[in-house]
Structures are given as structure tokens and as C-alpha cells.
C-alpha positions in Angstrom: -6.8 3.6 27.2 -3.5 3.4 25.6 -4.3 1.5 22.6 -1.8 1.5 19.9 -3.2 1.8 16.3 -3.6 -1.0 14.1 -3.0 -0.4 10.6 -3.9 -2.6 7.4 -1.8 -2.0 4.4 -3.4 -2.7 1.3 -2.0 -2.3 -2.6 -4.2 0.6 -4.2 -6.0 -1.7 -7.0 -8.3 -3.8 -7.9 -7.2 -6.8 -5.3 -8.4 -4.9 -2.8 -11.6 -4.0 -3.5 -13.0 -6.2 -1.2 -11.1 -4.7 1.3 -12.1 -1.9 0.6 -16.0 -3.1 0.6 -15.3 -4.5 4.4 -14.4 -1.5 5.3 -16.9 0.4 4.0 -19.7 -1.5 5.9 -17.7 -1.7 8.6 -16.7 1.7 9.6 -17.7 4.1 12.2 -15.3 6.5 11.4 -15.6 10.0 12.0 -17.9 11.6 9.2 -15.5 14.4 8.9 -12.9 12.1 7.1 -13.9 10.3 4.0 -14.5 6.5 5.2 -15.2 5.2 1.6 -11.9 4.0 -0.4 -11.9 3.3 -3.6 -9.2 2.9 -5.8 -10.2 6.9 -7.1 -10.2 8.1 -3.8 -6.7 9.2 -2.1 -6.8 10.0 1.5 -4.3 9.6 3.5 -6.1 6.9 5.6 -9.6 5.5 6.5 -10.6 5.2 9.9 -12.0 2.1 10.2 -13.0 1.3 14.1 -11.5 3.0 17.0 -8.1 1.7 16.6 -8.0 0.5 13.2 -7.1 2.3 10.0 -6.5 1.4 6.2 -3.5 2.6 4.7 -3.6 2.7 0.3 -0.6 3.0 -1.3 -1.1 6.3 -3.4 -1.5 7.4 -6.5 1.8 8.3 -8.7 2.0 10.9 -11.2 0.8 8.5 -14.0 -1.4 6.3 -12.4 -4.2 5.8 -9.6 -4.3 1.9 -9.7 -1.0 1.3 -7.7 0.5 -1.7 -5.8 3.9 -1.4 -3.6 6.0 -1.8 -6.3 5.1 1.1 -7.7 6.5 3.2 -5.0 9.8 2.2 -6.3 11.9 4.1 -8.6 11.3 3.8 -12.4 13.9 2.9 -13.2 14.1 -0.6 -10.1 10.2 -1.3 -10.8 9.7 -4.6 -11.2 8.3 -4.5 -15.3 11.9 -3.3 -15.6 13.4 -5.7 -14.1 14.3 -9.4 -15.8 15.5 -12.5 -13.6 17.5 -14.3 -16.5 14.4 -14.0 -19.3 11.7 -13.8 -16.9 9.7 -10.3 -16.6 7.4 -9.7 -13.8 3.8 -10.6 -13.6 1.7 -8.5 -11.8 -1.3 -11.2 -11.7 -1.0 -14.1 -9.3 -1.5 -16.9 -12.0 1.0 -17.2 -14.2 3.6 -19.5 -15.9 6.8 -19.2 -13.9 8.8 -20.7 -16.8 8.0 -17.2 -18.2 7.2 -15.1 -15.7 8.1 -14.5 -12.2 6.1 -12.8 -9.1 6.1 -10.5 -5.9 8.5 -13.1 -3.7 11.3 -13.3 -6.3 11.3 -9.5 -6.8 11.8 -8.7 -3.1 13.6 -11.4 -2.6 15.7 -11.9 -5.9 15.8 -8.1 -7.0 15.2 -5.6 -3.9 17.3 -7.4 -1.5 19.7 -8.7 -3.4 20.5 -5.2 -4.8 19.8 -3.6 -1.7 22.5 -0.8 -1.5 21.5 0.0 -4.8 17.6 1.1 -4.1 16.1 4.2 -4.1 13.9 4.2 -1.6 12.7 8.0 -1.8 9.2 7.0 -3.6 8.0 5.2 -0.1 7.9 8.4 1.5 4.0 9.2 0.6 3.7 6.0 1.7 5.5 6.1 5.0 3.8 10.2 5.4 0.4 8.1 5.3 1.5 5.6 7.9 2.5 8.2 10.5 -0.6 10.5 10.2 -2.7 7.5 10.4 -0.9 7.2 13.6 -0.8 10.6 14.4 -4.6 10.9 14.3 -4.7 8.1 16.6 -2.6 9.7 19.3 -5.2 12.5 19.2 -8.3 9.8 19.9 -6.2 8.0 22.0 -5.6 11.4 24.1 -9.2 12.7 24.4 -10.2 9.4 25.6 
């Protein structure tokens, strides 16, 4: 079988707990690798079934809760980052007179100042993604 892999990508926080709860009763991973995220736990990936795999972002230096837009730099992450006198909300229920949400930063902030990104804290991230894909090349190949 040549089955490419199929990779979930989930934020690293409490959202995805019950992601995180689907695949934990519904993995038949490979006992040597821990199969149980939680936001604590830092793998590289969890084998979920055959092809499938979860994918966390990971932890930075000063915290373990993380989301995508924590793999930016500091200095571009999105509580630093006002749209007129807007500041980012990280919840999905908020008062956009005030606040403003994931869409508007990638759209209003990331790609607007494209050129301008630094892009270097995505490499954990990207590191995860290709030994997630790595390990299934080797399943794939013993098959």
C-alpha cells in the first residue's frame, strides 16, 4: 500500500482537548510511542490509526499551552499587534468593536506584512510535521 499520511494539526491548548480525547479512545498506535496528548505532553506526534497522526504545536520556552500564533516571533505575535485600537483576542467570543481574531491577524497582519515575518519559530513545528511523515514512510515500507 502506498498510503500517504494524513495529518491533523491541532493548537496545543485547551480547544483541543477534545481532540485530543478522540484520539485517545481511538488509537491503535504503536505502544512504543506515547498515544495520549495532553496539553503537558510534547511528542513529536501521536499515531492515531494506520495512516493518521496528530500534530500539537509545541511548547515554547515560557509556555506549554500554545496555539499557532505562538510560533511567531515575539516581537509579530499577535498580543503585540493592534489593528487601529483593536488588540487580539485569543477567545472566539468577543466584541470586535474592541477586539479582533485569528482571520484579521493572518489576513490583516501576517500577510499584509509578509516580507517582514520571521518565520524561524515554525521550524519545531514543520520538524514535527516531517517526522510524523517520516515514521509513516517506515509503516508504509514494511507493509
Amino acid at each position: 500500500s502506498s498510503e500517504q499520511p494524513i495529518i491533523l494539526l491541532t493548537d496545543n491548548d485547551a480547544g483541543a482537548k477534545k481532540v485530543f480525547n478522540a484520539v485517545k479512545h481511538n488509537s491503535i498506535s504503536n505502544p512504543t510511542i506515547n498515544s495520549n496528548p495532553t496539553i503537558n505532553s510534547n511528542h513529536d506526534f501521536y499515531p492515531v490509526n494506520n495512516n493518521l497522526f496528530l500534530v500539537k504545536t509545541p511548547h515554547i520556552p515560557s509556555k506549554k499551552d500554545t496555539t499557532i500564533e505562538d510560533m511567531f516571533d515575539p516581537f509579530q505575535r499577535c498580543e503585540n499587534q493592534l489593528l487601529g485600537t483593536r488588540t487580539f483576542a485569543r477567545s472566539n467570543d468577543f466584541d470586535q468593536s474592541e477586539f479582533y481574531g485569528k482571520p484579521e491577524y493572518a489576513e490583516k497582519v501576517i500577510a499584509k506584512n509578509f516580507a517582514q515575518v520571521n518565520f524561524d519559530g515554525f521550524k519545531p513545528l514543520l520538524d514535527r510535521l516531517v517526522n510524523a511523515i517520516n515514521h509513516n514512510v517506515k509503516i508504509v515500507s514494511h507493509i
